[in-house]
C-alpha positions in Angstrom: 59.6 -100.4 225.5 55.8 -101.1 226.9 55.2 -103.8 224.5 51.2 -104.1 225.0 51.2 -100.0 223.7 53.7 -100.2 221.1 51.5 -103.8 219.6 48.3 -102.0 220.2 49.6 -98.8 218.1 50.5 -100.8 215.4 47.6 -103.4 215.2 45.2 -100.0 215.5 46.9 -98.4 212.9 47.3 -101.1 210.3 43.4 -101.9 211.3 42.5 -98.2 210.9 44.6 -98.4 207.2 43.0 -101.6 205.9 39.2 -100.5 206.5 39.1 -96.6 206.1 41.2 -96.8 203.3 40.2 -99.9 202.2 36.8 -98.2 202.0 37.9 -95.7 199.4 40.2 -98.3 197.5 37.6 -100.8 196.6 33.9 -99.5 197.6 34.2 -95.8 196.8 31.5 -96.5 193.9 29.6 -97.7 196.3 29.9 -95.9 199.2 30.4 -92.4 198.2 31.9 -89.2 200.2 29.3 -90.2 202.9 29.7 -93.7 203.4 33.6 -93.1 203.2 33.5 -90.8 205.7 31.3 -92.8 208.3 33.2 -95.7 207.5 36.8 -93.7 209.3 34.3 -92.4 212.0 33.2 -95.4 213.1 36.6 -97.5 212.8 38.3 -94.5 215.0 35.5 -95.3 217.3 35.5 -99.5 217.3 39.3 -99.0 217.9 39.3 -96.3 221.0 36.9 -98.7 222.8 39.2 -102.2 221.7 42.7 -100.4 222.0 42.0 -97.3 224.3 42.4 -98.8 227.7 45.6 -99.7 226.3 47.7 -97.3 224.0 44.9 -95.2 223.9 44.1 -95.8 220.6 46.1 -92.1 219.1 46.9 -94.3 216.0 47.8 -90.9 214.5 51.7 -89.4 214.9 49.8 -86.3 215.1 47.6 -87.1 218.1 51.0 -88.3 219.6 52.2 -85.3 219.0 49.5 -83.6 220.5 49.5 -85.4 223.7 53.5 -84.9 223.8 53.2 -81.3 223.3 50.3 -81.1 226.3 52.7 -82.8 228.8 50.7 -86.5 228.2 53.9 -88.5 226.9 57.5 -88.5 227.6 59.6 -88.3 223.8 60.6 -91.8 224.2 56.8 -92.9 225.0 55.7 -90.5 222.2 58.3 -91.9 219.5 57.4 -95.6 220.5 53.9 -94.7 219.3 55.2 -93.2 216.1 57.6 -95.9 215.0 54.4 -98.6 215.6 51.7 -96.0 213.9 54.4 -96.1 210.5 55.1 -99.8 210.8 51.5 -100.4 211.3 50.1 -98.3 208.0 52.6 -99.8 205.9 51.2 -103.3 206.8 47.9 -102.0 206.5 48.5 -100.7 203.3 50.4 -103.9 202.0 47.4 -106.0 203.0 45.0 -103.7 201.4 47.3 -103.8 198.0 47.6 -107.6 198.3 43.7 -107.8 198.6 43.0 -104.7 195.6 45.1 -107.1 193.4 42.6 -110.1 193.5 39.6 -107.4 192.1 39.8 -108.1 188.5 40.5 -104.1 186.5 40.6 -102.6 190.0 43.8 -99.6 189.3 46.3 -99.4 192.4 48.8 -97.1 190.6 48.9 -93.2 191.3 45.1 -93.2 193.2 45.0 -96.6 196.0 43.5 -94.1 199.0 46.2 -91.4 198.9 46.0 -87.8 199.8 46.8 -84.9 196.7 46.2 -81.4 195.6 45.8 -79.6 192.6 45.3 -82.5 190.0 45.1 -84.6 192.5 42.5 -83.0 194.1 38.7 -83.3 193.3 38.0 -79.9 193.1 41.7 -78.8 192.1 42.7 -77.0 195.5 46.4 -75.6 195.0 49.3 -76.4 197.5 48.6 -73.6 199.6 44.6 -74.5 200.6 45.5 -78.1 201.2 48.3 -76.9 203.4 45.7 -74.6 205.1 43.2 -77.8 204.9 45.4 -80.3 206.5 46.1 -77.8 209.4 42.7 -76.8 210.2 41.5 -80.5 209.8 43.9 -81.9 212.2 43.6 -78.9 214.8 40.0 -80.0 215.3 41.0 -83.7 215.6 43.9 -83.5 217.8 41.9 -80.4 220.2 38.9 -82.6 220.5 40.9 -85.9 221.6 43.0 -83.7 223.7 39.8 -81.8 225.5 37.5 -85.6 225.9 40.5 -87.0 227.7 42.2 -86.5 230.8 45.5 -88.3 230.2 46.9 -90.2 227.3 44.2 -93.1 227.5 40.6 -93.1 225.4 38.0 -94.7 228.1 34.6 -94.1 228.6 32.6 -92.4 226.1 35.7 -90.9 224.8 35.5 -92.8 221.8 32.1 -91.3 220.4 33.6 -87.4 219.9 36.3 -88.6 218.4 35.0 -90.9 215.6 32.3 -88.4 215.3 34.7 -85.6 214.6 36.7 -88.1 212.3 34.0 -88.3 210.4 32.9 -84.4 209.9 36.5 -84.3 209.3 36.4 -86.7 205.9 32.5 -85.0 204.9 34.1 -81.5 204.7 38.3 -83.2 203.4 37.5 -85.7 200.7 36.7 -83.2 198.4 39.8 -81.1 199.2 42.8 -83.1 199.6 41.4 -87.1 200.3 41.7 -85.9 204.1 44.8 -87.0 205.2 45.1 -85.4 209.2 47.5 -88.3 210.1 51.1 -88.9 208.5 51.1 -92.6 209.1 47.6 -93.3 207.0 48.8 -91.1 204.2 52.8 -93.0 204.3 51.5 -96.4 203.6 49.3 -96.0 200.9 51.9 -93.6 199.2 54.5 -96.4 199.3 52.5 -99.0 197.0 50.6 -95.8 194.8 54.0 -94.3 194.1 54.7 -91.6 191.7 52.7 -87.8 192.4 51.5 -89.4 195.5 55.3 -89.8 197.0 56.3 -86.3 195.5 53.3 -84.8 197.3 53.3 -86.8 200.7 55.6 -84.6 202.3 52.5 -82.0 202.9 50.1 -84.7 204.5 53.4 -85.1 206.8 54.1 -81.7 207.4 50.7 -80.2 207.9 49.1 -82.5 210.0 51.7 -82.1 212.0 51.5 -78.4 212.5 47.5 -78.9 213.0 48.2 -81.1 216.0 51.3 -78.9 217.5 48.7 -75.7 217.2 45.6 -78.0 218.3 48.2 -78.9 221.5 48.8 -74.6 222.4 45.1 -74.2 221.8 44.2 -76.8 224.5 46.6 -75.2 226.7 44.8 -71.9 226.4 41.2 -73.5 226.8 41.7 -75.8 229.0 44.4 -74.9 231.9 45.6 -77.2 234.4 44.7 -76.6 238.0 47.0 -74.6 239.9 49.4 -77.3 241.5 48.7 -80.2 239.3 51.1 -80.6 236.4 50.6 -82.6 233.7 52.8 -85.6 234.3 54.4 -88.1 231.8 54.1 -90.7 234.1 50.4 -90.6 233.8 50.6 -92.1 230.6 49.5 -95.7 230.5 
């Protein structure tokens, strides 16, 4: 196990769950769609430049997938990152619910940040379209981390597509589904909202999932390796 990835997968995750959520939990009145949006956008993008260099900064089982399916990650390296990106939302989460219990009349039950359809769902989108949703949402996130790196890491100006496309992401998802496009954010607040947030959690699992597998066979098609230079999994860092 490569400690200093697994710790920086968790800690970015957790980080990623307190804020972005936290955002919605206890400022949507005063942030709005907007300023909810921007506020996942630019967290995505403080972390790839803190955590980057080290893990880089997928915080997402999806983008892990991604990178796996592309020939980044080996499974062992890939199901480190997942096991921290879990471990790390539910933290996150539990801090967040610890912290939305000290706001006099603020309601955790049901809502706290999850993802839902159909009544759950600000403009009442049925299983089917948030399915659709969550797939085409991811694919844009994991293909545009995938094409604005060259290995597993964020460095450089990475960072700036990728919170930037977060962000589009949540402007065009909040009214859908919450925007979910990452199994680990949508876990831990699921766990402390309980009821039709855990009976519908298993879509903002599945689909995300399928958006970053099809994301990883568009990237292939797009964006083909050099004849003679394989992908490696030992280029992961």
């Amino acid at each position: 196990m490569q400690k200093r990835i697994v710790a920086s997968e968790f800690l970015g995750t957790l980080l990623l769950v307190f804020f972005a959520v936290g955002s919605a939990v206890v400022a949507v009145e005063y942030l709005g769609t907007v300023g909810i949006a921007l506020t996942f956008g630019f967290t995505l993008l403080a972390l790839a430049y803190a955590l980057g260099p080290i893990s880089g900064c997928h915080v997402n089982p999806a983008v892990t997938l991604g990178m796996y399916m592309a020939g980044r990650l080996d499974i062992r390296a890939a199901a480190e990152r997942w096991v921290a990106q879990f471990l790390g939302a539910v933290v996150g989460a539990a801090l967040l619910f610890l912290l939305a219990k000290q706001i006099p009349g603020l309601e955790t039950s049901g809502e706290f940040g999850t993802n839902g359809y159909e009544d759950r769902s600000a403009v009442g989108i049925g299983i089917g379209g948030a399915f659709l949703a969550e797939v085409v949402l991811t694919f844009l996130l994991v293909y545009v981390v995938l094409a604005v790196t060259h290995k597993v890491a964020v460095v450089g100006f990475d960072g700036l597509p990728i919170g930037l496309a977060l962000a589009a992401i949540h402007l065009v998802g909040i009214p859908l589904t919450g925007t979910s496009v990452n199994p680990a954010r949508s876990f831990g607040p699921a766990l402390f909202a309980g009821g039709a947030a855990l009976s519908q959690l298993w879509l903002f699992i599945v689909a995300p999932l399928v958006g970053g597998a099809i994301a990883a066979y568009a990237h292939r098609v797009t964006h083909p390796r050099p004849e003679g230079r394989p992908a490696k999994a030992e280029d992961a860092v």
